[in-house]
Each structure stands twice: as structure tokens, then as C-alpha cells.
VEXDRENNU-377559 format. One record per residue: x, y, z of N, C-alpha, C, CB in turn. Coordinates in steps of 0.2 Angstrom, whole numbers, padded with zeros to 4 digits, always signed. Glycine has a CB too. Layout:
VEXDRENNU-377559
XYZXYZXYZXYZ ...
end
This chain:
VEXDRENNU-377559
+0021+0035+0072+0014+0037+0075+0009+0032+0073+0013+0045+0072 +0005+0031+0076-0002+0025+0076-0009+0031+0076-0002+0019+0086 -0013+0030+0072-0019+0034+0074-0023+0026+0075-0022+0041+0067 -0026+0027+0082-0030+0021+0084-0039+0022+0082-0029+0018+0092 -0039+0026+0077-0047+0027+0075-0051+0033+0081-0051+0018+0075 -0047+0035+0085-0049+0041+0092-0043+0045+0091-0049+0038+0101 -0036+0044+0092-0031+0048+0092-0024+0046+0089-0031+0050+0100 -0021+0052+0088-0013+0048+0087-0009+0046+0093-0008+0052+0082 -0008+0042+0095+0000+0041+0101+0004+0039+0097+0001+0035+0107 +0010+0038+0100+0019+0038+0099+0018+0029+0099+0025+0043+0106 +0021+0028+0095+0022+0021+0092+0028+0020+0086+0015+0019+0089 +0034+0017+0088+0041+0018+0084+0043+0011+0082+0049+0021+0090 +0038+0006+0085+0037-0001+0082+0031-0004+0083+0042-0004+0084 +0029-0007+0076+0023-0011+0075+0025-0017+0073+0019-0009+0070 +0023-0021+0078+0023-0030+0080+0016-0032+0077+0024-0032+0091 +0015-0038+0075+0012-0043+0074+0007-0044+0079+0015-0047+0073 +0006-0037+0084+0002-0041+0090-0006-0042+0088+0003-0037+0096 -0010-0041+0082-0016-0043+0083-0016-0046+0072-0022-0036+0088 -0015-0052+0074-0014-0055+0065-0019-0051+0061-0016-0064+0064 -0026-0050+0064-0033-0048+0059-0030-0040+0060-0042-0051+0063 -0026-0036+0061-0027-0029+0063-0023-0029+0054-0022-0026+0073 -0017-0033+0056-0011-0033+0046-0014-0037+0041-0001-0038+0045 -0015-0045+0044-0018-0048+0040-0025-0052+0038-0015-0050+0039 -0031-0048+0042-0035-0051+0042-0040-0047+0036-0037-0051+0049 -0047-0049+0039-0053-0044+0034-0052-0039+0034-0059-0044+0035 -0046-0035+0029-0045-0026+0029-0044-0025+0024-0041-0021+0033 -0044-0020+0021-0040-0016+0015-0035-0011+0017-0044-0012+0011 -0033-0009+0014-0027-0004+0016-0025+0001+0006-0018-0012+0021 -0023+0007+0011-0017+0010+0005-0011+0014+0009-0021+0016-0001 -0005+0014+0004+0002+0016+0007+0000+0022+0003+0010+0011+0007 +0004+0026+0008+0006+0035+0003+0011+0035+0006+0001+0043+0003 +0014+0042+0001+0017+0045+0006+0018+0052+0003+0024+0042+0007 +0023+0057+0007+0023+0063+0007+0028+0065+0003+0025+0066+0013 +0028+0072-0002+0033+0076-0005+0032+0082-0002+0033+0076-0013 +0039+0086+0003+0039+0090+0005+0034+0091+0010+0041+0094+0000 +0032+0085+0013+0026+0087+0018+0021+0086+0016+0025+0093+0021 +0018+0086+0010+0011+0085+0005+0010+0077+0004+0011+0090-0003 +0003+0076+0008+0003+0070+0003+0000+0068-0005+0001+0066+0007 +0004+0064-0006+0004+0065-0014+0000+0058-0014+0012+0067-0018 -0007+0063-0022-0012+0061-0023-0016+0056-0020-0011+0060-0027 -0019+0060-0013-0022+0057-0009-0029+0057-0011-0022+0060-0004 -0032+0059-0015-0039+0062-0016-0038+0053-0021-0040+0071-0021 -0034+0052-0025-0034+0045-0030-0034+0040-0025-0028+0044-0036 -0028+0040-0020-0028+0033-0013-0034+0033-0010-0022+0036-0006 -0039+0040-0009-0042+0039-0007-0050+0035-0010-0042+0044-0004 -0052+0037-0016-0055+0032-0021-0053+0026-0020-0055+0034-0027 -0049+0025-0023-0046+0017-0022-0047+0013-0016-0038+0017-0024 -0046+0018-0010-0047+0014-0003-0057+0012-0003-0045+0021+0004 -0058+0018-0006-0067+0018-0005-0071+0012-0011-0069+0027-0007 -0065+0012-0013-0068+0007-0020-0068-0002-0017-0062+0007-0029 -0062-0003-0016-0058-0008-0012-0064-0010-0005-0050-0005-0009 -0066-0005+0001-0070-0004+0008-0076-0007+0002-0071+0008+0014 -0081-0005-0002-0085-0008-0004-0086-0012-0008-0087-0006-0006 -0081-0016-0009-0081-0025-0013-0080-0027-0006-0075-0029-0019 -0076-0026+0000-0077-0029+0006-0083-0027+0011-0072-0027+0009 -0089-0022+0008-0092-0022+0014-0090-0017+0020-0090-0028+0016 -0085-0012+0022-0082-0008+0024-0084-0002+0025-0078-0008+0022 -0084+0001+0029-0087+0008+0031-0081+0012+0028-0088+0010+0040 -0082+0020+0024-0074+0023+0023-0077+0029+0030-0072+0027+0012 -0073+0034+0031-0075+0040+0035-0075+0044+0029-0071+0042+0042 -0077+0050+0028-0079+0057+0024-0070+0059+0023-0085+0063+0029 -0071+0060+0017-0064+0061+0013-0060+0069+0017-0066+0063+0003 -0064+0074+0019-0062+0079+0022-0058+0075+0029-0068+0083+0021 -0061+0073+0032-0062+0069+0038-0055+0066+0040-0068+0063+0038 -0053+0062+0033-0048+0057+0035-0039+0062+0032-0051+0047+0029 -0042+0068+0026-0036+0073+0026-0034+0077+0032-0038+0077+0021 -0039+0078+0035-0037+0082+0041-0032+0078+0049-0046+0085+0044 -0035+0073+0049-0031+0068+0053-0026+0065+0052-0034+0063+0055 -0024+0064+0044-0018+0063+0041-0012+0070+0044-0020+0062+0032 -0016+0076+0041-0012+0082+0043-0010+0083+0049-0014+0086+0043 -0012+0080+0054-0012+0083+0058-0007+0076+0064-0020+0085+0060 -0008+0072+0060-0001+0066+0061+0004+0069+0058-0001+0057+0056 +0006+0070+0053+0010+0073+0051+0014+0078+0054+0009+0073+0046 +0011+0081+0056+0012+0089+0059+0014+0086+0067+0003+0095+0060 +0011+0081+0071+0011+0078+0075+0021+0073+0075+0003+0074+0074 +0019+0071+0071+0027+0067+0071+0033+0073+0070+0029+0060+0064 +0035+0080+0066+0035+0084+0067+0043+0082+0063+0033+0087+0073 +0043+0077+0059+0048+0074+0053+0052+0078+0048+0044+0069+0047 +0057+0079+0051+0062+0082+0044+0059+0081+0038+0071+0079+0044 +0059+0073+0036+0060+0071+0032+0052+0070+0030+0064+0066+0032 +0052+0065+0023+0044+0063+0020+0042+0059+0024+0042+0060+0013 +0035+0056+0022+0035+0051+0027+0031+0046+0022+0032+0052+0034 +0029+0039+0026+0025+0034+0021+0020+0034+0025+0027+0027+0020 +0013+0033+0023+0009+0035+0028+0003+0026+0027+0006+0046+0026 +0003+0022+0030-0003+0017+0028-0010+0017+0032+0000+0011+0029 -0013+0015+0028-0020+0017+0029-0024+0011+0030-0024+0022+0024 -0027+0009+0036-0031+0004+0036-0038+0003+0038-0027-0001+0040 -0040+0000+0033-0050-0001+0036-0050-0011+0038-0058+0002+0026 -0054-0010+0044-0056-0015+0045-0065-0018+0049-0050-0018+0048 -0065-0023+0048-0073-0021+0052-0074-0019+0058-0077-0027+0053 -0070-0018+0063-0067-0011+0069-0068-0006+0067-0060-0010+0072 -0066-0004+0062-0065+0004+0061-0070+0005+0057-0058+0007+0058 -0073+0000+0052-0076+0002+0051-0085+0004+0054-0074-0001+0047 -0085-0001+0060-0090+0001+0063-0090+0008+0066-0092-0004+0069 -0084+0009+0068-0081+0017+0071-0083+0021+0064-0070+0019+0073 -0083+0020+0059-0083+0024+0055-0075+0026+0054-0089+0029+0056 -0070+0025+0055-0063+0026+0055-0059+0023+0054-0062+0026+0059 -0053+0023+0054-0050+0020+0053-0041+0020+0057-0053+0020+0047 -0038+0015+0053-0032+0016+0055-0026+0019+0053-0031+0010+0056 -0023+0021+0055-0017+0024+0053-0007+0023+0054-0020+0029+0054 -0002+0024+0052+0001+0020+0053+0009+0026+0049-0002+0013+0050 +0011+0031+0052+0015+0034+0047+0021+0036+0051+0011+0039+0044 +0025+0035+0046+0035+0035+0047+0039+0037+0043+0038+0027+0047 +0045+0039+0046+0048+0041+0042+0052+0039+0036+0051+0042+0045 +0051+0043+0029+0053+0037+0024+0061+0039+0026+0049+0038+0014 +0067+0033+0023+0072+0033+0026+0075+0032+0018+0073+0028+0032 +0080+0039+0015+0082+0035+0008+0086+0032+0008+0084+0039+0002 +0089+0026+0005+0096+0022+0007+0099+0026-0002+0095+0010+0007 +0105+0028+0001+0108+0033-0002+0112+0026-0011+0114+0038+0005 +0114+0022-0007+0118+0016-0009+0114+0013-0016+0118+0010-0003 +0107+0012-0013+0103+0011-0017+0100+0013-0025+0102+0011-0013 +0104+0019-0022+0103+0022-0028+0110+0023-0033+0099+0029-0027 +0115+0021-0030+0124+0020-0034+0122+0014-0037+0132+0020-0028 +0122+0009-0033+0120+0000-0034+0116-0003-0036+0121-0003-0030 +0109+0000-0035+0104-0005-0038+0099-0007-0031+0108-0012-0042 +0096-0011-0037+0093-0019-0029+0093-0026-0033+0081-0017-0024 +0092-0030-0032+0092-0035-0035+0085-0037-0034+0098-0039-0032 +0083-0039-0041+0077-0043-0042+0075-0049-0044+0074-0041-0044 +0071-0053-0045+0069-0061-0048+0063-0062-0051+0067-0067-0043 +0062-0065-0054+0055-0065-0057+0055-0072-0054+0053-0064-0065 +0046-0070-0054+0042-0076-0049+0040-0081-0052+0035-0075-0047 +0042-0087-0050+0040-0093-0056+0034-0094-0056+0042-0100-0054 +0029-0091-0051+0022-0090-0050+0019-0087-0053+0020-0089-0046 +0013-0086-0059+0009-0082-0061+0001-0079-0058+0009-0084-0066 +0003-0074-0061-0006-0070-0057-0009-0075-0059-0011-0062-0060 -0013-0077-0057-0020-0081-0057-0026-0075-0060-0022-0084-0050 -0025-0080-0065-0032-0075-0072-0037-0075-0069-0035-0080-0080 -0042-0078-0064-0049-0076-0062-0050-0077-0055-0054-0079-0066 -0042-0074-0052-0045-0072-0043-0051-0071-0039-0044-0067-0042 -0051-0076-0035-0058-0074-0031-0060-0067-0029-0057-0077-0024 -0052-0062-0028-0054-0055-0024-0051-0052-0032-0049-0052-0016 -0055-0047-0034-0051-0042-0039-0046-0041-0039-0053-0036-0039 -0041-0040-0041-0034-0035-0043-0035-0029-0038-0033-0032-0054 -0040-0026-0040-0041-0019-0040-0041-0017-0033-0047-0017-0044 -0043-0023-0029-0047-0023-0020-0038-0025-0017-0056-0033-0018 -0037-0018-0012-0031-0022-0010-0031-0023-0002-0025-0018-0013 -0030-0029-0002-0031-0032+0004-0026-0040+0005-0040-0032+0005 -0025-0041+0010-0020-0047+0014-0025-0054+0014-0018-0044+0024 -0033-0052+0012-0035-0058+0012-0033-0062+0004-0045-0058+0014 -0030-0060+0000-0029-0063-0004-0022-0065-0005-0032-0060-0008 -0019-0071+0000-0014-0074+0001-0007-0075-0003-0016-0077+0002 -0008-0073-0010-0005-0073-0017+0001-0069-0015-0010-0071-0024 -0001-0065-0015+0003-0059-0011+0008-0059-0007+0000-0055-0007 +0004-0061-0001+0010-0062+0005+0016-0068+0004+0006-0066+0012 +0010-0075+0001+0017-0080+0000+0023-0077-0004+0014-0088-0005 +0020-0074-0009+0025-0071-0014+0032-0065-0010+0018-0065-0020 +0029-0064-0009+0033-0057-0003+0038-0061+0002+0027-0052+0002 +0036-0066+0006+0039-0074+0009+0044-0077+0005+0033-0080+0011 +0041-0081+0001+0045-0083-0006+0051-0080-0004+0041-0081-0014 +0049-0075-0010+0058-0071-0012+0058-0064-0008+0059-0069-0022 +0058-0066-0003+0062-0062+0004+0069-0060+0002+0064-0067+0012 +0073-0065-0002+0082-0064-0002+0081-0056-0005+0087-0071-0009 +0076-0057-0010+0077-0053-0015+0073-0045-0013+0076-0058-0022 +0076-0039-0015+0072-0032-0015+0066-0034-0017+0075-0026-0020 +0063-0035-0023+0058-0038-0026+0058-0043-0029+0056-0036-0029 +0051-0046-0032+0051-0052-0037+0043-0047-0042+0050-0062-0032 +0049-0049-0048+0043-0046-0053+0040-0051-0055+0045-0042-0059 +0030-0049-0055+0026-0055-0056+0023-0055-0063+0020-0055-0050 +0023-0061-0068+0021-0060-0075+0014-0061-0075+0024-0065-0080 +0008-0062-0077+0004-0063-0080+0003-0071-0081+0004-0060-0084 -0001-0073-0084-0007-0080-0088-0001-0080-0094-0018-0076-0091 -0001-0076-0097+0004-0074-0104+0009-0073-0104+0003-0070-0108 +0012-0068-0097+0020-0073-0097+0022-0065-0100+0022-0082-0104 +0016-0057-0099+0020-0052-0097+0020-0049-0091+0019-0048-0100 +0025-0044-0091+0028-0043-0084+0020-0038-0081+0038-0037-0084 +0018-0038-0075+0013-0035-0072+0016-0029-0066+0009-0041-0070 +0018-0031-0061+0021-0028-0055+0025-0031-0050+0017-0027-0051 +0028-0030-0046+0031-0033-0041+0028-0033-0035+0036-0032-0040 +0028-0037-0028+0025-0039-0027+0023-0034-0020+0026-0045-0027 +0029-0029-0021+0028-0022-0016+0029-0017-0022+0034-0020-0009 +0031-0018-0028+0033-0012-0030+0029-0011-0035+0040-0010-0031 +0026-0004-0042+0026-0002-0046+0031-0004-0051+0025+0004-0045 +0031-0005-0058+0034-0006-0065+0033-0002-0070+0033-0013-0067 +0039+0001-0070+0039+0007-0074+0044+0008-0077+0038+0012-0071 +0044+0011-0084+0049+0014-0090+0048+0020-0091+0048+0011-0096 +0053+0024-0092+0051+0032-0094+0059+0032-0100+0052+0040-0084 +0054+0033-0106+0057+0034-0112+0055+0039-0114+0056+0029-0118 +0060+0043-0117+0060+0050-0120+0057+0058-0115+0055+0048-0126 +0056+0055-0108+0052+0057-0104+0046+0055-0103+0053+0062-0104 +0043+0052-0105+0036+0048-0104+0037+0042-0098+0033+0045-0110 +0033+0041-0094+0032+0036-0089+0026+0029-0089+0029+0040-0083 +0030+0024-0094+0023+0018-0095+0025+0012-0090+0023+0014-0104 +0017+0010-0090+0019+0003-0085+0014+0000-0088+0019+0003-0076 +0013-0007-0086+0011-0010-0089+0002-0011-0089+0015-0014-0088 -0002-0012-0092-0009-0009-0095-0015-0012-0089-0010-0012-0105 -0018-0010-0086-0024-0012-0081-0024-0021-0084-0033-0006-0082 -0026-0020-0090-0029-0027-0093-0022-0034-0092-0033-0026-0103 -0017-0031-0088-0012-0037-0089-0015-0039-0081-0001-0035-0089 -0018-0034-0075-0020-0037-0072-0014-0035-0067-0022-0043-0074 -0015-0026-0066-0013-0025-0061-0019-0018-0057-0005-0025-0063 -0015-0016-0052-0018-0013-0047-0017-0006-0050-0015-0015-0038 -0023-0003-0052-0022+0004-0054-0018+0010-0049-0028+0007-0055 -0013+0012-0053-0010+0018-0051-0003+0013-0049-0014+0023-0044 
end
């Protein structure tokens, strides 16, 4: 399902067809659903609204953008969870709208017997980025090459200036000892949450 900032239509594949729509001047956040809820939208959504204002971006009203999420959801009509991505760009943001983008999450069952295979990046974050950590968006190319790069691999975990481990370059880095959940600390210079 596609919401084009007016309505949702049926969309089962997204092509490359307009570069600035993925990777131009936008921001974006990914969620997704537990049991149909999306989980901690109220935090995705700050973060989007924080990110829309170091770019300049219009957000719509938080009530606004939960109701149209719902109602995608309701609309694709998914056994399963789903992933749900959110995009703002200077289009939507003149709409005061935005974009939307949600599918079915698919578990690979295997994945979870076997593993995935990761690399670390010979590349490091760059200590004093033009765009914040915190702002997430495709105009900061670090990203993408990184994700290109090591395609072979599920991920590639990215170190720091110092040479500790920060994130990967889609995923979260996390340890849960004793039942507690740590990852590694905002100041290594990653994207909160």
C-alpha cells in the first residue's frame, strides 16, 4: 500500500521511478507493527519532527498522521505485522503530508536457526558530519555507499572515530545480559532509539 499524501492505492512494488521521491531532499522513519499496533509511534514520530526541522520540512499533526497509518493498515487487511515507512519531502511537505509506504513484514524462519552473516566496515563515522546523526535522511550519502559497499553481506557493522562499534548500516546493535537490553551510548554517534 502507497499513501500518496491524498489517499492510500494498491502498490505491491516500489521502483526507483522518481530518485528525489527515496533519495532526494527527505527524511524518513521505518516502523512497524506488533499484533497490528504500531509500536512506539508517538517516539518515530518526534524523531521524524525533529529530523522535518533541521531540514526545513512541514510535519502534519501527530493525531492526523496516526489515523492514516490506521487506516492503511486496516486497508491492506495483513494476517501478518507489517513495516510501515514514512516519508517527508518538500512535496509533502508543502501538502502538509506526507508519504507513506507499508508491507508485509515477512519472517525468514531460517534465519533465526542459522544466523546472517556480518562485516565490519573498514569505513568510519565521520566525527563532525555535515547532517547530524540524529537527522535521518538519504542526503547524507555515508549511508547509502555503505549499504552498496557490503551488499554480499546481511549487514556491515559501523565503528566510530575510536574504533567502537556504533550500528549497522540498516540495523540497531544490541546486547541483552541478564535480561537487560544495551546498545551502544548516543555519544558513539548513533541515531537514537
Amino acid at each position: 500500500m502507497f499513501y500518496n499524501t491524498q489517499k492510500w492505492i494498491e502498490k505491491t512494488k516500489y521502483e526507483n521511478e522518481d530518485y528525489s521521491l527515496f533519495n532526494g531532499y527527505s527524511t524518513y522513519e521505518t516502523l512497524r507493527t506488533y499484533n497490528k499496533n504500531i509500536f512506539a509511534l508517538r517516539f518515530h514520530y518526534e524523531r521524524l519532527k525533529k529530523s522535518a526541522m533541521f531540514l526545513g520540512l512541514e510535519v502534519p499533526e501527530y493525531a492526523e498522521l496516526k489515523n492514516i497509518l490506521n487506516e492503511g493498515i486496516e486497508k491492506l487487511n495483513c494476517k501478518n505485522d507489517v513495516r510501515i515507512k514514512l516519508m517527508l519531502n518538500k512535496y509533502t511537505s508543502n501538502k502538509k503530508s506526507f508519504y507513506a509506504f507499508i508491507e508485509p513484514m515477512i519472517e525468514i524462519d531460517d534465519l533465526r536457526e542459522s544466523g546472517v552473516v556480518l562485516t565490519i566496515s573498514r569505513e568510519r563515522k565521520p566525527k563532525n558530519p555535515v547532517i547530524p546523526y540524529y537527522v535521518k535522511t538519504s542526503l547524507n550519502g555515508y549511508g547509502m555507499y555503505l549499504r552498496q559497499k557490503y551488499n554480499a553481506y546481511y549487514d556491515a557493522v559501523v565503528l566510530n572515530e575510536f574504533g567502537y562499534v556504533t550500528e549497522g548500516t540498516k540495523s540497531n546493535i544490541f546486547i541483552v545480559t541478564a535480561g537487560v537490553i544495551t546498545t551502544p551510548p548516543l555519544s558513539a554517534g548513533i541515531l537514537p532509539g
